[in-house]
C-alpha positions as CSV (number, residue, x, y, z in Angstrom):
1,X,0.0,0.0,0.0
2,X,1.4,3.7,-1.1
3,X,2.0,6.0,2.1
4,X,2.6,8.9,-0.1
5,X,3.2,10.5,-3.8
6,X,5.0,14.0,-3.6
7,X,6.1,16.2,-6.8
8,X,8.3,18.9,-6.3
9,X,10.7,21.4,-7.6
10,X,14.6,20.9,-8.3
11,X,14.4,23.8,-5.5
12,X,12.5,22.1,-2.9
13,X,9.1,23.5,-3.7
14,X,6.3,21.1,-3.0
15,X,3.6,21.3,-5.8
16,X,1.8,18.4,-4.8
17,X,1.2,15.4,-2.5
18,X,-1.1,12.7,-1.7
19,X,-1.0,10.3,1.1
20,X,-3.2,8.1,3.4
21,X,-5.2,9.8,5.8
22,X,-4.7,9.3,9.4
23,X,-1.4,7.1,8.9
24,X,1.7,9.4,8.8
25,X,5.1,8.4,7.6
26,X,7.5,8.2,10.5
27,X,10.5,9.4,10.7
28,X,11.3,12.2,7.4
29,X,11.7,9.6,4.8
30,X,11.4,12.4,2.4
31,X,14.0,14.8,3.3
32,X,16.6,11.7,4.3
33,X,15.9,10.7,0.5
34,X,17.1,14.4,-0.5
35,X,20.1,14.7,1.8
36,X,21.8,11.1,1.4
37,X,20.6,10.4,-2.1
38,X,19.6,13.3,-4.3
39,X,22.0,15.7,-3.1
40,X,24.8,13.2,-2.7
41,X,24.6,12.3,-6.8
42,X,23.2,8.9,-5.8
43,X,20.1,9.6,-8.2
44,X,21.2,6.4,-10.6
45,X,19.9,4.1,-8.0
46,X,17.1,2.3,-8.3
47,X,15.3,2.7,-5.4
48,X,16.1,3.7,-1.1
49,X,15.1,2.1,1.9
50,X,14.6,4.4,4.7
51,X,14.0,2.8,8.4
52,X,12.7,4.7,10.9
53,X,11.6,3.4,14.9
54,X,8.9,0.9,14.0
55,X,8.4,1.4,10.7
56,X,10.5,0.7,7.0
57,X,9.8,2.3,3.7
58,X,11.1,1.9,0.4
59,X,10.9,4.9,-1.9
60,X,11.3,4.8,-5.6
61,X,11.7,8.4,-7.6
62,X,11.8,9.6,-11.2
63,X,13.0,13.1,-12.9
64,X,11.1,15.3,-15.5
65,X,13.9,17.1,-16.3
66,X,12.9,19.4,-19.0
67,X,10.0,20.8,-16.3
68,X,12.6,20.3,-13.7
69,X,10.4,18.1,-10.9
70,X,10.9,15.1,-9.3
71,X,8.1,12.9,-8.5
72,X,8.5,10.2,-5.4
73,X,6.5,7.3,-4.1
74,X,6.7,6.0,-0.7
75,X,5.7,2.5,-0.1
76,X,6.0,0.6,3.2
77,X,8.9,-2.3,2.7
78,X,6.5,-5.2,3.4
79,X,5.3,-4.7,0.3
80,X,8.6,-5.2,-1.3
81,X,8.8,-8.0,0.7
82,X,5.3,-9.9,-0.7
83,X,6.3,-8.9,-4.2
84,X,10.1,-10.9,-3.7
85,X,8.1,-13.9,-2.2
86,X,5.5,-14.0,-5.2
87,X,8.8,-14.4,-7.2
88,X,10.3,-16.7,-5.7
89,X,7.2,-19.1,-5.1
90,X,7.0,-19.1,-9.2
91,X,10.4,-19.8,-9.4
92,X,10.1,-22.8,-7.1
93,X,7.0,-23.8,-9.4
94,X,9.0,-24.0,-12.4
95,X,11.7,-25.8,-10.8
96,X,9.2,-28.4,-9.7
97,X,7.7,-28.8,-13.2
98,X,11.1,-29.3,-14.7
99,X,12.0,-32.2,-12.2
100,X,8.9,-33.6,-13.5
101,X,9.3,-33.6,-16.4
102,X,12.8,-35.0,-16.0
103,X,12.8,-38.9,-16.0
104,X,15.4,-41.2,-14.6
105,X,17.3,-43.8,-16.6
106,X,16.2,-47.7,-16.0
107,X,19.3,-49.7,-14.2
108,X,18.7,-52.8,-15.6
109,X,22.2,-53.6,-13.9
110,X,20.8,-52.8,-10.7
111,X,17.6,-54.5,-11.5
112,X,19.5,-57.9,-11.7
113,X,21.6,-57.5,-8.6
114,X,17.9,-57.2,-6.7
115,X,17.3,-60.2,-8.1
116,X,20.6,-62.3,-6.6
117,X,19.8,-60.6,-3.5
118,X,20.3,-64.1,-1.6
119,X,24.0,-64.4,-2.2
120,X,26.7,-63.8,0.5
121,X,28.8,-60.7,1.0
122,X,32.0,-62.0,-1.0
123,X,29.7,-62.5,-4.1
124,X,28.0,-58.8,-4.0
125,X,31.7,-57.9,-3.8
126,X,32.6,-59.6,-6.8
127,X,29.5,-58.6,-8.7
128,X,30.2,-54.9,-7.7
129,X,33.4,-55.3,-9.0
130,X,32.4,-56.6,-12.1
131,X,29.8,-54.6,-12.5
132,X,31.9,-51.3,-12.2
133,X,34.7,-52.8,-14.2
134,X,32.7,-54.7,-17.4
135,X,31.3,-51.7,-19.9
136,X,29.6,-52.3,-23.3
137,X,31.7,-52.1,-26.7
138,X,29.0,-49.4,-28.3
139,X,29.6,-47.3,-25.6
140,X,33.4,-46.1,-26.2
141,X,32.5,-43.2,-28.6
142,X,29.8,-41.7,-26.4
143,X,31.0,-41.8,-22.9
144,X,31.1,-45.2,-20.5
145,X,28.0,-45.2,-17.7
146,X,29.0,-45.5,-14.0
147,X,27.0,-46.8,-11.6
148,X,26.4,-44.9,-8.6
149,X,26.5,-46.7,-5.1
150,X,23.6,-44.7,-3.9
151,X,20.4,-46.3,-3.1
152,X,18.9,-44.2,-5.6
153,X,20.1,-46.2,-8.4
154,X,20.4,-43.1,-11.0
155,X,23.6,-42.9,-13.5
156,X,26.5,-40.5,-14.3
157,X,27.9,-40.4,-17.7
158,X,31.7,-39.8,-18.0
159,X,32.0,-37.9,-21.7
160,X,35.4,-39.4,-22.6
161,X,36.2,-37.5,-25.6
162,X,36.0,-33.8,-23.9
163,X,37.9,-34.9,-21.2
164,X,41.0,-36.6,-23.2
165,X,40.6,-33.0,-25.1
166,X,41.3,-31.3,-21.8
167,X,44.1,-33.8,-21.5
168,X,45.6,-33.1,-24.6
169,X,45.5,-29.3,-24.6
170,X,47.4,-29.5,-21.4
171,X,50.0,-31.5,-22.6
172,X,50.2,-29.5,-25.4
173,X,50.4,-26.5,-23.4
174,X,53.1,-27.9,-21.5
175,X,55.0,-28.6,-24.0
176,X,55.1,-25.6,-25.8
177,X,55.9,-24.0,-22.8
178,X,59.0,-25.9,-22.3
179,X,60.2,-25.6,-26.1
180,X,62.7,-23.2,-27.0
181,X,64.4,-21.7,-29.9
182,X,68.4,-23.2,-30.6
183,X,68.9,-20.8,-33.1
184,X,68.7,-17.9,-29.8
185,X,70.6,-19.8,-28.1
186,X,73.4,-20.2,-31.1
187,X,73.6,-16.3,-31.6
188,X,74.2,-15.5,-27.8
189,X,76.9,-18.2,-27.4
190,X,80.3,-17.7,-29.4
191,X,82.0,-20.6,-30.0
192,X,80.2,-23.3,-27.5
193,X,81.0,-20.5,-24.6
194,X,78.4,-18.5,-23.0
195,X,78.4,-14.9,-22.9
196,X,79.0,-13.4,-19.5
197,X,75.8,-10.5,-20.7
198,X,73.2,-9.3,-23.0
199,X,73.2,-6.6,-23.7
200,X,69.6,-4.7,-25.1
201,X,70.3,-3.1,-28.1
202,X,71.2,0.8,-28.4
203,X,72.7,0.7,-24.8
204,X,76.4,0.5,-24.6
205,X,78.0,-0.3,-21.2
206,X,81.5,1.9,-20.6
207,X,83.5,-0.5,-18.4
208,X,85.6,3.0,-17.7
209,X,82.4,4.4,-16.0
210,X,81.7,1.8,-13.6
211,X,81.1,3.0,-10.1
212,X,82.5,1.0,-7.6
213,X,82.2,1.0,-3.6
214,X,85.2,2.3,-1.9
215,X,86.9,0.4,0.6
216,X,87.5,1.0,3.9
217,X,90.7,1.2,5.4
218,X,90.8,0.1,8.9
219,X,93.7,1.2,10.9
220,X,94.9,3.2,14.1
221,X,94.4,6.5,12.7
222,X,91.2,8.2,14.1
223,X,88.0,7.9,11.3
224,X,87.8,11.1,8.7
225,X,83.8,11.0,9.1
226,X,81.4,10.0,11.6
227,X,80.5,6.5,11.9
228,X,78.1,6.5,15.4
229,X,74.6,7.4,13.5
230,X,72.7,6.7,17.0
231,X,70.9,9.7,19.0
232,X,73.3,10.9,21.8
233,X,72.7,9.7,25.7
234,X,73.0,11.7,28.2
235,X,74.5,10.6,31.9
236,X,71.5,8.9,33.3
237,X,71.7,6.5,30.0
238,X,68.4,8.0,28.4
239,X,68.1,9.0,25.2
240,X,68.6,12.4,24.3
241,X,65.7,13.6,21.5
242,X,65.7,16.4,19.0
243,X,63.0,18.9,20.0
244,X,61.4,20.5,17.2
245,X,60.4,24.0,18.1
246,X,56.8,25.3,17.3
247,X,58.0,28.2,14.9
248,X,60.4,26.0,12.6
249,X,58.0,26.3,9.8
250,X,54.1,27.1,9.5
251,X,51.9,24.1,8.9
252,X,50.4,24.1,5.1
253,X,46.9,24.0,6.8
254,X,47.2,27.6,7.4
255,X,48.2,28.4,3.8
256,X,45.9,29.0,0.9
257,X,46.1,26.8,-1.9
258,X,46.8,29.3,-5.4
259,X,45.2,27.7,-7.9
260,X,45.5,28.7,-11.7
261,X,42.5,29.7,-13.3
262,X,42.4,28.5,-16.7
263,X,39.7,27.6,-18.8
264,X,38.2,24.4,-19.2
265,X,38.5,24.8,-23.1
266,X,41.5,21.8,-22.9
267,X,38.7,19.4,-20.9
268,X,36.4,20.3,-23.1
269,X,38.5,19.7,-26.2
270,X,39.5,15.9,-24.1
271,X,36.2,15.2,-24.4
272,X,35.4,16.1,-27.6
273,X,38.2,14.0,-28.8
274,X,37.4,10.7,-26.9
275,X,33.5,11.2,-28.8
276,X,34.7,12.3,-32.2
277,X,33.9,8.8,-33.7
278,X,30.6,8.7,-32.4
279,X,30.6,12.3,-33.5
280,X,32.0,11.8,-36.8
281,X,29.0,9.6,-37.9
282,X,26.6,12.5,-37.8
283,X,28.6,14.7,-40.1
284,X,30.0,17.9,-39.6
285,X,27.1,20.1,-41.3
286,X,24.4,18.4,-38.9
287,X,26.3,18.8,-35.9
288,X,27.0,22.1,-36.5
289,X,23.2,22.7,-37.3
290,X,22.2,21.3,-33.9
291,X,24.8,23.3,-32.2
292,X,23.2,26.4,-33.2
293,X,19.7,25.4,-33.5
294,X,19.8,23.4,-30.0
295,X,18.0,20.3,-29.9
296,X,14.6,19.3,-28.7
297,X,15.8,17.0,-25.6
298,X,18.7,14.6,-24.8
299,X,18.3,11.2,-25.1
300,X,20.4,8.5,-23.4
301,X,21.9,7.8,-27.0
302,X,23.1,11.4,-27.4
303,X,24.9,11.2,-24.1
304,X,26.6,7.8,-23.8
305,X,29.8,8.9,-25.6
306,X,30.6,11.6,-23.4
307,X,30.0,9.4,-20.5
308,X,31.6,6.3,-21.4
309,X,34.5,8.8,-22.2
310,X,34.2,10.6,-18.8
311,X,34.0,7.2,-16.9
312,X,37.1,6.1,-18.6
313,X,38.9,9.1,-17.4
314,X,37.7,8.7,-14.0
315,X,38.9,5.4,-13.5
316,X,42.4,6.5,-15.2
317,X,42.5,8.9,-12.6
318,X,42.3,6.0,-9.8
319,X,38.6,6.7,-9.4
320,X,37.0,2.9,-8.4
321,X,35.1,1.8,-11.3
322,X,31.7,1.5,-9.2
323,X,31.8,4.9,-8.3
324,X,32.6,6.2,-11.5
325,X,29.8,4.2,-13.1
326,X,27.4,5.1,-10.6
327,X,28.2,8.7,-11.5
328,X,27.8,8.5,-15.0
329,X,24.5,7.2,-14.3
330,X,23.6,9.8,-11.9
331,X,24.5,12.9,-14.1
332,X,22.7,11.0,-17.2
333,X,19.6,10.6,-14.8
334,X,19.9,14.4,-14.1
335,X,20.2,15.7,-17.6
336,X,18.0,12.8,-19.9
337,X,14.6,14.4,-21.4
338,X,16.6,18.0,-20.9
339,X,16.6,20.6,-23.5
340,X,19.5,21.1,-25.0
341,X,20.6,25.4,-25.3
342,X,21.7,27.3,-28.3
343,X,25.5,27.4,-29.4
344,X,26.0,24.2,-26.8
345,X,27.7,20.9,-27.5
346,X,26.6,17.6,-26.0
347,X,30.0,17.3,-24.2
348,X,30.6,20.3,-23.0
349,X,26.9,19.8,-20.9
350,X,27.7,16.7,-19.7
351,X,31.1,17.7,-18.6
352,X,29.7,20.9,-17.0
353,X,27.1,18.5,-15.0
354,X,29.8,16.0,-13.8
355,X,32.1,19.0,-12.4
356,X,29.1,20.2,-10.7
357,X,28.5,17.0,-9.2
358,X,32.0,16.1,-8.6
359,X,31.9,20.0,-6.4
360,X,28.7,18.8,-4.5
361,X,29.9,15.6,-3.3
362,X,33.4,17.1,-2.1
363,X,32.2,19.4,-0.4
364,X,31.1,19.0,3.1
365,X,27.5,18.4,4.1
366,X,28.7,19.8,7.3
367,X,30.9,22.3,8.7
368,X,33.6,20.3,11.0
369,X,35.8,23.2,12.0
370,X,38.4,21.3,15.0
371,X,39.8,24.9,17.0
372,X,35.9,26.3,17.3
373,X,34.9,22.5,18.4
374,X,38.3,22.8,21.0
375,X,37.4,26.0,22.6
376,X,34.3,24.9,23.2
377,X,35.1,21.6,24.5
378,X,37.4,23.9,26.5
379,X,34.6,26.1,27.6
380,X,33.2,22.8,29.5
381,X,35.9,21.9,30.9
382,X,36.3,18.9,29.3
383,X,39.3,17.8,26.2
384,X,38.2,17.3,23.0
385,X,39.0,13.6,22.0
386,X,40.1,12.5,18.6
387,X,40.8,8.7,17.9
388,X,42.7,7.6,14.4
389,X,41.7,4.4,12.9
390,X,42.8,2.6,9.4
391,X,44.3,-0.2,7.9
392,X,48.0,-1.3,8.6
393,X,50.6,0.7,7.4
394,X,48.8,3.6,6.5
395,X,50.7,6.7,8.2
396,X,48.2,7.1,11.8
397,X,50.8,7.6,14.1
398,X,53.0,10.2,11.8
399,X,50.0,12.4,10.6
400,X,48.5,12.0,14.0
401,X,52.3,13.7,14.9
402,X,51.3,16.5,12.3
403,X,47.9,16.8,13.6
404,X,49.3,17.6,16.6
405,X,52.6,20.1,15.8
406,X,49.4,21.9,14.1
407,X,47.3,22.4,16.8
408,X,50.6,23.4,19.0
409,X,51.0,26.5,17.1
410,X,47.3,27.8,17.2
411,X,48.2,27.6,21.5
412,X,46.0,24.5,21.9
413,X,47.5,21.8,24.7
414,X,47.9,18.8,23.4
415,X,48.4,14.9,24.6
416,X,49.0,11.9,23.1
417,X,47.7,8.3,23.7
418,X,49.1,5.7,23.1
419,X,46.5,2.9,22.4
420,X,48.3,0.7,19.9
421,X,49.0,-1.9,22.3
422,X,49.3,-4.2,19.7
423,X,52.0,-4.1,16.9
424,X,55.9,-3.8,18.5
425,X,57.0,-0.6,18.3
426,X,53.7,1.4,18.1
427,X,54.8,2.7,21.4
428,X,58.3,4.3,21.1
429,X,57.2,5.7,17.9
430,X,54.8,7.5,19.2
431,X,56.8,8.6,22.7
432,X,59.6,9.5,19.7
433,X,57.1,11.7,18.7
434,X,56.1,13.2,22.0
435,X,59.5,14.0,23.1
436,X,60.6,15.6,19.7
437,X,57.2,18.6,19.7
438,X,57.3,18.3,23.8
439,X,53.9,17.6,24.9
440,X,53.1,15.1,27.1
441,X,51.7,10.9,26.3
442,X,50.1,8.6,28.5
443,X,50.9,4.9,27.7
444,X,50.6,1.9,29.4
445,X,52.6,-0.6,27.5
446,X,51.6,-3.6,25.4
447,X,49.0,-6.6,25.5
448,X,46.6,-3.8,27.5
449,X,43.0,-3.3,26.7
450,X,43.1,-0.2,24.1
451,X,39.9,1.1,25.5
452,X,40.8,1.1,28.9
453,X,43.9,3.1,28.0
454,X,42.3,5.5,26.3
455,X,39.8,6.4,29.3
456,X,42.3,6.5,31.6
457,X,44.3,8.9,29.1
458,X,41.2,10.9,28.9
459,X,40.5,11.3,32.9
460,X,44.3,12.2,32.9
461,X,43.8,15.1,30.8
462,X,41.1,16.3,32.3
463,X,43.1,16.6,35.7
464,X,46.0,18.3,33.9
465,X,44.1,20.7,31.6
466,X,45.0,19.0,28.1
467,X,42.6,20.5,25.7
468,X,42.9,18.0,23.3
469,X,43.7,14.2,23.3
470,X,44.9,12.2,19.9
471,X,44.3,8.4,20.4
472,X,46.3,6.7,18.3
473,X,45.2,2.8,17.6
474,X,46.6,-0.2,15.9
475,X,45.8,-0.9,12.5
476,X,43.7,-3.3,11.6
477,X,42.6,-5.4,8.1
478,X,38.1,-4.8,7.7
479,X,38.0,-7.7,7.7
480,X,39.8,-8.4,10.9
481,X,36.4,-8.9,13.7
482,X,38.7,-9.4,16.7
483,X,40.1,-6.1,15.8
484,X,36.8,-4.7,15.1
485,X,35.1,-5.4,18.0
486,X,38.0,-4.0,20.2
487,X,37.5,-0.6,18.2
488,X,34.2,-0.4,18.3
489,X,34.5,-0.8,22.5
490,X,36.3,2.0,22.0
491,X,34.3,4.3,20.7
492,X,31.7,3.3,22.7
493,X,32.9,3.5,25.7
494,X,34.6,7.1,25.1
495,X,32.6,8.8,23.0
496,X,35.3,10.5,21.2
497,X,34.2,13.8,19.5
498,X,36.0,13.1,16.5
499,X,36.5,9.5,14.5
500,X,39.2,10.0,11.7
501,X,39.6,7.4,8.8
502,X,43.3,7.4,7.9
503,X,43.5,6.0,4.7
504,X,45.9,5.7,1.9
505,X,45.7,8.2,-1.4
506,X,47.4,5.3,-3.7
507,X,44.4,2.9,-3.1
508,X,41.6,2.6,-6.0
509,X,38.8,0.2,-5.7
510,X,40.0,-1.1,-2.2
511,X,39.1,2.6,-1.1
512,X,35.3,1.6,-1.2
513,X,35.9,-1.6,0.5
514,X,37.4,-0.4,3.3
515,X,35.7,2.2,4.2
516,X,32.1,0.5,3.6
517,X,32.9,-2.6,5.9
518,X,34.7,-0.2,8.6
519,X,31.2,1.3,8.8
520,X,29.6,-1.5,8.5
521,X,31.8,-3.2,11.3
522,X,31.6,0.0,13.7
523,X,27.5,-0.2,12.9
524,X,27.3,-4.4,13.5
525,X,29.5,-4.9,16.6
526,X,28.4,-1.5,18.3
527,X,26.0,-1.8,21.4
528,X,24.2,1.1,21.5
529,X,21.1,2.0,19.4
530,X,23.3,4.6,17.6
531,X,26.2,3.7,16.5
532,X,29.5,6.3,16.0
533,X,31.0,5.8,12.3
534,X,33.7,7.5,10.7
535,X,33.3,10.8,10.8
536,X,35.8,12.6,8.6
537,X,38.9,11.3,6.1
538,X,42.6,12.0,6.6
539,X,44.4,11.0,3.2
540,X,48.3,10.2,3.6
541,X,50.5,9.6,1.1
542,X,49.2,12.5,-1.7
543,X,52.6,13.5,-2.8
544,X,53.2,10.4,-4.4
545,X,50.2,10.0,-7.3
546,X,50.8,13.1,-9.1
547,X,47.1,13.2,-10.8
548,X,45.9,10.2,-9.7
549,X,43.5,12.0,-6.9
550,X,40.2,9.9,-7.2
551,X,40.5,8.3,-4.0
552,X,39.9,11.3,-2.7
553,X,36.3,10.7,-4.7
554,X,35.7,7.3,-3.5
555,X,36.0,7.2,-0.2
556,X,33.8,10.6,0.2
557,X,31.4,9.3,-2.2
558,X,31.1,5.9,0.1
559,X,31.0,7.4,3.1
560,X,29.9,10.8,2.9
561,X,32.6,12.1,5.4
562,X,34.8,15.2,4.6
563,X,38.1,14.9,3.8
564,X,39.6,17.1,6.5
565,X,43.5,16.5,6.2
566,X,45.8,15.5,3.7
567,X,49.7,14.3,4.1
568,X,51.7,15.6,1.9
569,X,55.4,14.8,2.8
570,X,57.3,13.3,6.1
571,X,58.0,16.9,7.9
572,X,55.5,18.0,11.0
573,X,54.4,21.0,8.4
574,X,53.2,18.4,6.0
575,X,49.9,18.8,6.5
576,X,47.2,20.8,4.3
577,X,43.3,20.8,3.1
578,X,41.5,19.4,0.4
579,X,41.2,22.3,-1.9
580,X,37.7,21.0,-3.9
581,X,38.4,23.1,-6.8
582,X,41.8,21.6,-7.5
583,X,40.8,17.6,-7.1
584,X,37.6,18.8,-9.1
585,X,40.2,20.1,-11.9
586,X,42.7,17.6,-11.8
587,X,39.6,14.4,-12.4
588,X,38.3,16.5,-15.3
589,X,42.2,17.2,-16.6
């Protein structure tokens, strides 16, 4: 039964609704349809399920876009559920007829050994034998019959032929593989000797110019250069650290990306390019024609090759290939049945709708500014908590180390906490870091419960006046539940203010499957009614892909968190925003 049909505006303006009288939708399945699906480029989907306390809906939507509405239909999910179970009753009702329909082949083999049912056990042995050895002549072309030793009496053909094919190809395989070419191996050997190297051609080697390590000489004179690389000691035998003052460089978070403003008349041309042979089909005088005159309204034919060529560039640009076709399918959704203006090429409207969408998704749905939350953490009397989680390997303790030299120089105290009581090490790396920006860090060793630590760091910095506290954790695989579950009792039992995803800038399509199952992990194994998920994205590693920037893209398009820091080399000042404009650029390049 239909709870509701709406129609409304691109805008928001409600022109007209219908909908059940005395039985209102719970919950705001309407406006949670607009924020997490139309607004979030998600429009390509075929349908959204919307749950709410006692109650589940399923809405479906479609776009007028030359009159610019949207019309929607709500539905309760039972429904859904009826129509699945019709299916799948037919279903089994075919798959009953078949069987029926199917009849099994007479044993007249097994019919006889019925009949000699009186024999003893060491004659059924040696009619089985016989039985599954003996085999009719007529039958060698064909396939041989087995007999099965089921009760159920039903045969299994062996087809001979395709299987000595199989064979056959694989020795053939093999032996290819294992044959070589003398005459290659008479023109690198000179006389019966074999040559020391080959040599590609156009390189020549300079024996001259080989650079060899230099020895060495050990003797009673005192050493020309230094040869102790460890950190001094001081009397007391601990280890002395560099301190890194706050003013030894200003953090790139505080500096304003310059970005060039060109025109996008070099995408535009990319795109005409990858569609000229679609293009080229039309011919030049009716293209032209329809340039000028403008045409009626696209169709899903006229805007395929500037998709297909889009999505390609997407994924070139490390985009994962189920975000980039969802997408394309989006922005074709958005602009199909839509009239197409004067002096305006098919490509360049596509291309202006996908940077538009590209803009909307990277920007934040929400403003997460981290020094106004502080001070007013601060005004409460409480520290603001921040807990890094990811993957192995992925940079958390160093850009948590950033993270904090950051907030050192806008006067904010800061602690650290240790809570990677897992992987050897984690610890003095992070007390390495501590001593060298000299702020304080509350560890308690390994094989400790991480959530325990991390409360007892948090009650310690309320006592000294720590504004902030950065929990650094182990890294763990998705996949890993052990893991899971010990993260998700930490959140849970701290309540941190802020969870950030630390994940790597060089990943493509893993991007969507780790951030998807750490929310979905974080959701499953969580205890209370409303679970904390990730709540913003810090992206390591972004010096090293030059343009290849769309995992940026993915793992904001799966999760719909903010990208709120991105590494960007191995010094404390490393650290900088996600400038929207330039990743928007750099996908479209």
């Amino acid at each position: 039964m239909l709870e509701q049909l709406l129609i409304f505006t691109r805008g928001g303006l409600i022109l007209w609704t219908c909908k059940e009288l005395g039985n209102a939708l719970k919950g705001s399945p309407i406006d949670t349809l607009i924020r997490s699906c139309l607004l979030e480029e998600r429009s390509g989907a075929a349908s959204y399920n919307y749950d709410a306390p006692g109650a589940s809906y399923t809405l479906k939507w479609t776009f007028h876009n030359e009159l610019g509405l949207v019309f929607v239909a709500v539905y309760q999910r039972i429904l859904h559920l009826l129509q699945l179970r019709m299916e799948a009753e037919a279903r089994a009702e075919e798959l009953k007829k078949s069987k029926q329909m199917v009849k099994p082949v007479n044993n007249s083999k097994k019919q006889g050994q019925a009949q000699k049912a009186g024999f003893d056990k060491g004659n059924k042995k040696r009619e089985g034998s016989s039985a599954a050895g003996g085999g009719d002549d007529n039958d060698e072309g064909k396939g041989r019959k087995l007999e099965n030793g089921n009760s159920n009496g039903k045969n299994f053909e062996i087809d001979e032929p395709r299987m000595t094919a199989a064979v056959n190809g694989k020795e053939n395989t093999s032996s290819n593989f294992s044959a070589f070419d003398v005459s290659k191996l008479q023109k690198r050997t000179k006389g019966g000797k074999k040559t020391d190297t080959v040599v590609n051609k156009g390189s020549k080697v300079d024996p001259k110019k080989k650079v060899t390590k230099k020895n060495r000489v050990w003797d009673d004179a005192p050493p020309e250069t230094k040869l102790d690389f460890t950190d001094p000691v001081d009397g007391n035998g601990n280890e002395k650290m560099e301190v890194v003052p706050a003013s030894q460089g200003e953090s790139m978070m505080d500096v304003e990306e310059i970005i060039s403003s060109d025109s996008g008349g070099e995408e535009d041309d990319n795109v005409q390019k990858d569609s000229k042979p679609e293009a080229t089909k039309k011919g030049w005088f009716s293209s032209m024609f329809q340039s000028i005159a403008g045409k009626a309204n696209l169709e899903k034919g006229d805007l395929e090759p500037a998709l297909k060529a889009l999505k390609d560039r997407l994924m070139t640009k490390n985009v994962a290939e189920e975000i980039a076709e969802k997408l394309c399918e989006s922005v074709a959704a958005s602009l199909e049945g839509k009239k197409l203006a004067s002096f305006t090429r098919v490509s360049s409207t596509v291309q202006a709708a996908m940077e538009e969408a590209l803009v909307r998704i990277l920007t934040p749905r929400r403003s997460i500014d981290i020094l106004r939350d502080v001070h007013a953490a601060k005004e409460q009397r409480k520290p603001y908590v921040v807990v890094f989680v990811g993957v192995n390997g992925v940079g958390k303790s160093t850009n948590l180390a950033k993270v904090a030299y950051w907030l050192l120089q806008h006067n904010v105290s800061v602690m650290m906490a240790a809570c990677d009581t897992f992987r050897s090490g984690a610890v003095e790396q992070l007390r390495t870091h501590a001593c060298r920006l000299q702020i304080p860090i509350f560890e308690k060793g390994y094989e400790k419960d991480p959530a325990i630590v991390a409360k007892e760091a948090i009650q310690e910095a309320t006592r000294n006046g720590s504004d902030v506290v950065l929990v650094d954790t182990a890294g763990r695989m998705q996949d890993n539940e052990p893991l899971m579950r010990a993260l998700s009792k930490l959140i849970y039992l701290n309540n941190p203010d802020l969870v950030l995803f630390v994940g790597e800038a060089l990943v493509g399509n893993d991007a969507v499957d780790q951030l998807s199952k750490f929310n979905q992990k974080l959701a499953d194994l969580s205890t209370s009614s409303t679970p904390r998920l990730i709540d913003g994205i810090l992206l390591t590693k972004f010096d090293t892909i030059d343009d290849k920037v769309g995992a940026a893209l993915s793992m904001v398009y799966i999760s719909g968190a903010p990208v709120m820091f991105v590494g960007c080399g191995q010094s404390y000042t490393d650290l900088k925003k996600l400038n929207v404009k330039s990743i928007v650029k750099t996908l479209l390049k």
